[in-house]
OpenMM code with the backbone's topology and positions (N, CA, C; nanometers):
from openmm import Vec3, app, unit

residues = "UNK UNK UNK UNK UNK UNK UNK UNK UNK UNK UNK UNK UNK UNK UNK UNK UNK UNK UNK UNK UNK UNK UNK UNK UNK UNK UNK UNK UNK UNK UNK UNK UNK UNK UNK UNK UNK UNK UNK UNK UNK UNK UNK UNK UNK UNK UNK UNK UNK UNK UNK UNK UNK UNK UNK UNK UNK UNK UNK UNK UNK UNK UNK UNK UNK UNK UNK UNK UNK UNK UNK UNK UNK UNK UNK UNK UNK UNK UNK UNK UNK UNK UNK UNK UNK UNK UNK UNK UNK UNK UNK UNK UNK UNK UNK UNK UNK UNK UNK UNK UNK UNK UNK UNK UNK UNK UNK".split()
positions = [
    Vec3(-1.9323, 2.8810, 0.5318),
    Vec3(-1.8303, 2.7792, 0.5395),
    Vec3(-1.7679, 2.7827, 0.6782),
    Vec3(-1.8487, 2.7163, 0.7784),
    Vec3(-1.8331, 2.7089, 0.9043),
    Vec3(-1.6816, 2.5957, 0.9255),
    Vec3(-1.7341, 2.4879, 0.9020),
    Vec3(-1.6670, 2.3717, 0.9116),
    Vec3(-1.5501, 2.3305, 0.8299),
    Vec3(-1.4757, 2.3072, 0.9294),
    Vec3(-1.3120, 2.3051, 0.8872),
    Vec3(-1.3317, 2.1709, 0.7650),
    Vec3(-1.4132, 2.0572, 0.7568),
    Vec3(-1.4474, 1.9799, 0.6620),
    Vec3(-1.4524, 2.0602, 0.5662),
    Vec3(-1.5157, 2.1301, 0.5300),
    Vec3(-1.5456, 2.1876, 0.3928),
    Vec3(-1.4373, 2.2457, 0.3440),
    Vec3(-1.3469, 2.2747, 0.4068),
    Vec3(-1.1768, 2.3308, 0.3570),
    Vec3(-1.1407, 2.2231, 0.3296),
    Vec3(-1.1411, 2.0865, 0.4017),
    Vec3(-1.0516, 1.9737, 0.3357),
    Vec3(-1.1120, 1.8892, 0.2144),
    Vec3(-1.2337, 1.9228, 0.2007),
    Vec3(-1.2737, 1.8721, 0.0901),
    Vec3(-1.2751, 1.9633, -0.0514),
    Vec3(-1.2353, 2.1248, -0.0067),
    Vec3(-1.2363, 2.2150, -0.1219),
    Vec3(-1.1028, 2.1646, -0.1533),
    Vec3(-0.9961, 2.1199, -0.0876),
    Vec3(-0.8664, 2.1671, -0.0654),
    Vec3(-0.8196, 2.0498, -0.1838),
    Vec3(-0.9016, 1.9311, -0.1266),
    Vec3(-0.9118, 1.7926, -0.1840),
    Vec3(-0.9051, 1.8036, -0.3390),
    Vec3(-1.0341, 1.8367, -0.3729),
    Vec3(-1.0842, 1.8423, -0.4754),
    Vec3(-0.9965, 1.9352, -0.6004),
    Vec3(-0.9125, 2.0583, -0.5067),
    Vec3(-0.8286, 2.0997, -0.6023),
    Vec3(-0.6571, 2.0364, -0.6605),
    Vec3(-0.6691, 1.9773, -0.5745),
    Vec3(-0.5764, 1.8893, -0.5704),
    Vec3(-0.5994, 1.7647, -0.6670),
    Vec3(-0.7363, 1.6925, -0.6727),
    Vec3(-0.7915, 1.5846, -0.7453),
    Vec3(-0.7602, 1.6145, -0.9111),
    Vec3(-0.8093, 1.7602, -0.9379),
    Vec3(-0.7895, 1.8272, -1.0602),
    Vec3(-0.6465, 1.8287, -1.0895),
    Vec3(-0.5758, 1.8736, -0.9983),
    Vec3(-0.4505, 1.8817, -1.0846),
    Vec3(-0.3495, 1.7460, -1.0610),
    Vec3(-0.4007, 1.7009, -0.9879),
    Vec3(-0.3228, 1.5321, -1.0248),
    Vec3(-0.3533, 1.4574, -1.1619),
    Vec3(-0.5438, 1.4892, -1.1896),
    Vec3(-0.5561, 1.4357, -1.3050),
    Vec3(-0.4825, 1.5484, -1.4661),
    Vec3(-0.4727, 1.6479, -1.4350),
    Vec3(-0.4038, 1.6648, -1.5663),
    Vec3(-0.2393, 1.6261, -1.5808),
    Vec3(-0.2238, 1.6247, -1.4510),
    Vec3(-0.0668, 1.5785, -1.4222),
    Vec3(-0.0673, 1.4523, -1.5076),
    Vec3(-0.1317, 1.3672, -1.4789),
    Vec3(-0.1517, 1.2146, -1.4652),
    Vec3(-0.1651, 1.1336, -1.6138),
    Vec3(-0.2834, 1.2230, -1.6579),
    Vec3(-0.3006, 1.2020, -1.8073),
    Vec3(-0.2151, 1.2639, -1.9003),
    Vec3(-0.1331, 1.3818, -1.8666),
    Vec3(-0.0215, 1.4380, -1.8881),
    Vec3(0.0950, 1.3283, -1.9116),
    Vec3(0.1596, 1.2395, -1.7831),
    Vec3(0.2199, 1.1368, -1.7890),
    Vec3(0.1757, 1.0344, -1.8506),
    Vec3(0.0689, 1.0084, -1.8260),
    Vec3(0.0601, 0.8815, -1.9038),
    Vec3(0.0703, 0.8677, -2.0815),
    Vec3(0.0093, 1.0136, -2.1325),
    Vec3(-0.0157, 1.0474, -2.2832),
    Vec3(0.2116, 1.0342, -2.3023),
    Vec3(0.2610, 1.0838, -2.2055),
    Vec3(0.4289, 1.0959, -2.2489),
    Vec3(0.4830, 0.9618, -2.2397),
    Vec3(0.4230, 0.8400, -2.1573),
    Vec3(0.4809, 0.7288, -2.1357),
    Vec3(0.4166, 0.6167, -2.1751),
    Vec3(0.3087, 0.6444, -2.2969),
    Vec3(0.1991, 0.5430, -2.2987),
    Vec3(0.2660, 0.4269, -2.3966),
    Vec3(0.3585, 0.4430, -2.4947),
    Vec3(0.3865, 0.3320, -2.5205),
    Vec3(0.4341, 0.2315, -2.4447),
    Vec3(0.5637, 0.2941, -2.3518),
    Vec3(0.6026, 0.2001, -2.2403),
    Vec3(0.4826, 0.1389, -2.1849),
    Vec3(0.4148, 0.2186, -2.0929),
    Vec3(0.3011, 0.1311, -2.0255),
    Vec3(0.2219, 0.0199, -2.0972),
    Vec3(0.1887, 0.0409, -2.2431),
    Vec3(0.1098, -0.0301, -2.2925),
    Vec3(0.2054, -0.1181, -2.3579),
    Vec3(0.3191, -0.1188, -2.3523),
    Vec3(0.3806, -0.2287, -2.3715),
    Vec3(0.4309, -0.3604, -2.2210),
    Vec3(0.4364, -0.2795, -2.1414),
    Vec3(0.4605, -0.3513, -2.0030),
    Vec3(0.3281, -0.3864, -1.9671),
    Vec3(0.1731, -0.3187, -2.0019),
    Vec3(0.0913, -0.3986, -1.9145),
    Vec3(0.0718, -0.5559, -1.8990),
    Vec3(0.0654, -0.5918, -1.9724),
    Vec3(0.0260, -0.7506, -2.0160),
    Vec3(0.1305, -0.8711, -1.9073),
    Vec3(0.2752, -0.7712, -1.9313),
    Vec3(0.3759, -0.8598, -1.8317),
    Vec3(0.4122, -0.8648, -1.6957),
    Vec3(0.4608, -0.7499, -1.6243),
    Vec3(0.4653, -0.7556, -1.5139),
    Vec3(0.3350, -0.6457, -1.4265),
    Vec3(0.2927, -0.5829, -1.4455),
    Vec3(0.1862, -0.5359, -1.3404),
    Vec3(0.0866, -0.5884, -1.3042),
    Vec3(0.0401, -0.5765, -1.2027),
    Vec3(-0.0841, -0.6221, -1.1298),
    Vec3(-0.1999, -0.6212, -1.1970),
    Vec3(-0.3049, -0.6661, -1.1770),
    Vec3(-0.4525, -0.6203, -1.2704),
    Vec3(-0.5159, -0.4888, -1.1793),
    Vec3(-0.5071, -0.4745, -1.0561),
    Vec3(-0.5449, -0.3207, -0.9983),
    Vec3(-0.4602, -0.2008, -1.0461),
    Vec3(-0.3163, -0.2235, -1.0593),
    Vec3(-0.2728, -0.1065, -1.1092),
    Vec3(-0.2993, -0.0989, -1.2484),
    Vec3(-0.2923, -0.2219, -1.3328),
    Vec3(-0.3308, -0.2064, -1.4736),
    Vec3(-0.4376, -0.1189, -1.4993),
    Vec3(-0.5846, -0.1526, -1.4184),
    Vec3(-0.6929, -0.0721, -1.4044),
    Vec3(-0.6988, 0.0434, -1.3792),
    Vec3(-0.5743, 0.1356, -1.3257),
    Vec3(-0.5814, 0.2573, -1.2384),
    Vec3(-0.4776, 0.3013, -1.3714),
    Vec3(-0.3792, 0.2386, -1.4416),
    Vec3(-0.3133, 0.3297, -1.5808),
    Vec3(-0.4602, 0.3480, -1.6929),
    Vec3(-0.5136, 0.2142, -1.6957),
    Vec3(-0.5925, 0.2460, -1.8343),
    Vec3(-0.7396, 0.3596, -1.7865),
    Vec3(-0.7735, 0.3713, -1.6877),
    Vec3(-0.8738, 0.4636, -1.6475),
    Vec3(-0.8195, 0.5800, -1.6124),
    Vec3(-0.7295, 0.6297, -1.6940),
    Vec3(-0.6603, 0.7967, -1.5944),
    Vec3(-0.7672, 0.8803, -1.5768),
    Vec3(-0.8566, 0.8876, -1.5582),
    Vec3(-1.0040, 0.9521, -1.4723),
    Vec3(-1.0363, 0.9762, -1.3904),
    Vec3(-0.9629, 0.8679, -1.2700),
    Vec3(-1.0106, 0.8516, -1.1885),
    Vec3(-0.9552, 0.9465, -1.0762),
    Vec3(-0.9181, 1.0585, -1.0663),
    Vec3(-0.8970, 1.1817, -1.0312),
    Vec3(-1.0022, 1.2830, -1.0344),
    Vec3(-1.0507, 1.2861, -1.1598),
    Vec3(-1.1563, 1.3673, -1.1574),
    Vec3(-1.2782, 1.2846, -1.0933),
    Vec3(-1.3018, 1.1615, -1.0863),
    Vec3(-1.3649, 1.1349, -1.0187),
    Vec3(-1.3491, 1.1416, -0.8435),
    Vec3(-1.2730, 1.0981, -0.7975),
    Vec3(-1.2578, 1.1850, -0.6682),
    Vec3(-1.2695, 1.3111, -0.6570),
    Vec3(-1.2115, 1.4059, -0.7200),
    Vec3(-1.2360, 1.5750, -0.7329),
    Vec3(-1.4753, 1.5793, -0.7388),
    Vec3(-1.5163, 1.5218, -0.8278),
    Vec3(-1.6521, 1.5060, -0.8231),
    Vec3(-1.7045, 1.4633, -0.6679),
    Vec3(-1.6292, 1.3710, -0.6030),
    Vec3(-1.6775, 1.2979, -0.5001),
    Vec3(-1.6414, 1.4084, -0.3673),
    Vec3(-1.5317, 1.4905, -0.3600),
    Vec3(-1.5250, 1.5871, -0.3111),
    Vec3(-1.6133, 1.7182, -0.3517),
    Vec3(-1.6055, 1.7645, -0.4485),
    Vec3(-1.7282, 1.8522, -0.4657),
    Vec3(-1.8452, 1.8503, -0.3610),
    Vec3(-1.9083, 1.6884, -0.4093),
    Vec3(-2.0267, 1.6737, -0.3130),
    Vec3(-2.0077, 1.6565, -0.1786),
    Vec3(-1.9119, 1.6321, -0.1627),
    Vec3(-1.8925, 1.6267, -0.0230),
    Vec3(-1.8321, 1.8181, 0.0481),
    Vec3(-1.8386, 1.9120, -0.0202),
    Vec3(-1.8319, 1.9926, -0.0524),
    Vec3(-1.9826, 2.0806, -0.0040),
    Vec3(-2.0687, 2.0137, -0.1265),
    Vec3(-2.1724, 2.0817, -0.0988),
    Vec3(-2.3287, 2.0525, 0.0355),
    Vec3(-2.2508, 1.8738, 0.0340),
    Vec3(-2.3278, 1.8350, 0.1935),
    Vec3(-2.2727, 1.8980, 0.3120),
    Vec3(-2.1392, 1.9215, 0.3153),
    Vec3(-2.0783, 2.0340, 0.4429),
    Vec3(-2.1575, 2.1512, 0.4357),
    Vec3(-2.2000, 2.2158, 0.3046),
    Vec3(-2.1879, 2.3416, 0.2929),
    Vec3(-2.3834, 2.3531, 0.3769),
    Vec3(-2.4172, 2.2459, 0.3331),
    Vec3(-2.5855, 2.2733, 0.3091),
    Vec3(-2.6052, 2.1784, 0.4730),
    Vec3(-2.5100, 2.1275, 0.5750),
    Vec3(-2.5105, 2.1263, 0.6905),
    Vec3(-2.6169, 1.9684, 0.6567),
    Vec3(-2.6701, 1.8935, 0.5880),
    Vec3(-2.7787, 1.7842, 0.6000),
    Vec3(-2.7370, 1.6930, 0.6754),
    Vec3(-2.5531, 1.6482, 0.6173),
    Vec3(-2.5624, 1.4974, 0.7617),
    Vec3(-2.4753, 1.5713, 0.8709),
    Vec3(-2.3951, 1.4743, 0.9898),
    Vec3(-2.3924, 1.5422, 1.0791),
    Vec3(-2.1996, 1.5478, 1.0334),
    Vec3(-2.1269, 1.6503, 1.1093),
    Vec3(-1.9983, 1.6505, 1.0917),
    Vec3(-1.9163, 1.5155, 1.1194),
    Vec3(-1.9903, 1.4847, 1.1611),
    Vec3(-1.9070, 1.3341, 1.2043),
    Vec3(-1.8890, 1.2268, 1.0940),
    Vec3(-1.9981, 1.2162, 1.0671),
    Vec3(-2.0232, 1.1531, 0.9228),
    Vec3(-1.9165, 1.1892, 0.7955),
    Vec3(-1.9582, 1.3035, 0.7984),
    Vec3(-1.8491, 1.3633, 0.6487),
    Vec3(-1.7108, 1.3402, 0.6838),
    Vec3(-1.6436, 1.3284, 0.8440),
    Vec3(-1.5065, 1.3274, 0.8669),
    Vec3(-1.4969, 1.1887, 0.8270),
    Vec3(-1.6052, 1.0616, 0.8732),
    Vec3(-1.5658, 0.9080, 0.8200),
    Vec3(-1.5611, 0.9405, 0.6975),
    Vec3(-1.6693, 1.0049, 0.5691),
    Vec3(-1.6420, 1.0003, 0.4632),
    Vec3(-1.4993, 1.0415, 0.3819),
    Vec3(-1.4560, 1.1097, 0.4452),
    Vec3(-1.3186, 1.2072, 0.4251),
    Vec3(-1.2508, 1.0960, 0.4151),
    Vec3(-1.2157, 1.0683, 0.5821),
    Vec3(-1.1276, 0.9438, 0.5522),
    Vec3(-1.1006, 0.7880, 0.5043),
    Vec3(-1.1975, 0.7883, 0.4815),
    Vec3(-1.2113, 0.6759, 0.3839),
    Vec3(-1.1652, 0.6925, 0.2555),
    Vec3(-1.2513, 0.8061, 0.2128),
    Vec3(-1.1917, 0.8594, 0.1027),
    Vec3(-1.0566, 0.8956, 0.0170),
    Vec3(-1.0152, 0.9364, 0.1669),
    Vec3(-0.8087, 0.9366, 0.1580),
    Vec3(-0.7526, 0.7976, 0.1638),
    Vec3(-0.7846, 0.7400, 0.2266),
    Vec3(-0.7658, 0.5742, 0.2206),
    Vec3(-0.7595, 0.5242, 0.1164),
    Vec3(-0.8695, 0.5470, 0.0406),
    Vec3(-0.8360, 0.4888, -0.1170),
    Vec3(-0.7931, 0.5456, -0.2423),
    Vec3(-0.7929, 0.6382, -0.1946),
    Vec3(-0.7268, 0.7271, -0.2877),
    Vec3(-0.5903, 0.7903, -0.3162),
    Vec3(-0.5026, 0.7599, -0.1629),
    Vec3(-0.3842, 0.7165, -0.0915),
    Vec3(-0.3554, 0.5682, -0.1680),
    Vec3(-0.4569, 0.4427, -0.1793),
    Vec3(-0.3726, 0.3297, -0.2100),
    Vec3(-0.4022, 0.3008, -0.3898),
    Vec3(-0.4927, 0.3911, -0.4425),
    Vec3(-0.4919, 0.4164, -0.5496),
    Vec3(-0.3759, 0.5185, -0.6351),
    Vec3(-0.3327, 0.6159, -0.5422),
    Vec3(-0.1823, 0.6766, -0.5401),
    Vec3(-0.0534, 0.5736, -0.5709),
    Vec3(-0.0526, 0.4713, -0.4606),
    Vec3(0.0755, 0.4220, -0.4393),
    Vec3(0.0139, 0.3179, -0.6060),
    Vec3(-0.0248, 0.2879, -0.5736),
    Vec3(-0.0485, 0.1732, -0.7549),
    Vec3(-0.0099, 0.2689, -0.8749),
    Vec3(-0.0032, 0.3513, -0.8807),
    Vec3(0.0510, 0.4606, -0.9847),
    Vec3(0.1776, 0.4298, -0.9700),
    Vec3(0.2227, 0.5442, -0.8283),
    Vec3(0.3630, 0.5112, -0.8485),
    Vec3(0.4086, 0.4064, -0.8395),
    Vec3(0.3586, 0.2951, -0.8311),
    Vec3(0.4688, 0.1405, -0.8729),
    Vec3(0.4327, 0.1381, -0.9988),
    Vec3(0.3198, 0.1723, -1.0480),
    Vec3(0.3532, 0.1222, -1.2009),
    Vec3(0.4073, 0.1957, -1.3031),
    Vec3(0.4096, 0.3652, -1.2733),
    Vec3(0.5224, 0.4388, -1.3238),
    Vec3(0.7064, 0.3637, -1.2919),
    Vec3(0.7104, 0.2962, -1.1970),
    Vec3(0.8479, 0.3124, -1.1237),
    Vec3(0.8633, 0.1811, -1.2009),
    Vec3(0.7757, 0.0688, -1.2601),
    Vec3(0.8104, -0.0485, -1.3227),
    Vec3(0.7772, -0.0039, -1.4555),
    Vec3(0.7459, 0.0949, -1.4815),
    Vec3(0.7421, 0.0718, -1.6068),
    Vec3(0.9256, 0.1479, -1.6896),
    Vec3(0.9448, 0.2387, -1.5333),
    Vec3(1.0748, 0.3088, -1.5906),
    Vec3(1.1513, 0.2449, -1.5675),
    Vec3(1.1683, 0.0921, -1.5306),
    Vec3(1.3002, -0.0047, -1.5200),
    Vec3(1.2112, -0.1379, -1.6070),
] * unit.nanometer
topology = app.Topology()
chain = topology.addChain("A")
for resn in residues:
    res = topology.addResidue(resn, chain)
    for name in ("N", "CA", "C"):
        topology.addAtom(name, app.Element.getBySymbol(name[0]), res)
């Protein structure tokens, strides 16, 4: 584990895990609210990002592999840093759609 990539994608990935038990955690404590507010005021992307609480562990998976292409050196470092950040990019604006629809669903 040469490459400082492979720390941010271990680092990632542990992080991915415990957002999703956080997450499904919250949502299982607030699900009537939510499933009573979806239909009225939220968006159809954040709607999509309450009813799939998964999608954590799916990033945590997507880090893994990106995990084990650092580790096994195949593409070049440059590559995996675009993948990284892209990766935070959407997963950053898949973040903020949570918290607005936690924050509308608690008013």
């Amino acid at each position: 584990m040469k490459r400082l990539t492979t720390y941010y994608f271990l680092l990632l990935a542990g992080f991915n895990v415990f957002f999703a038990l956080c997450l499904s955690s919250a949502t299982a404590k607030h699900g009537y609210l939510i499933k009573e507010s979806l239909g009225t005021a939220l968006p159809l992307p954040t709607q999509w990002i309450l009813q799939y609480s998964w999608w954590p562990l799916a990033g945590a998976a997507v880090c893994a592999i990106g995990t084990v292409l650092s580790l096994l050196g195949r593409p070049k470092d440059n590559t995996l840093r675009n993948l990284l950040i892209v990766f935070l990019f959407v997963e950053l604006g898949a973040m903020f759609l949570t918290a607005i629809a936690f924050i509308m669903v608690r008013f």
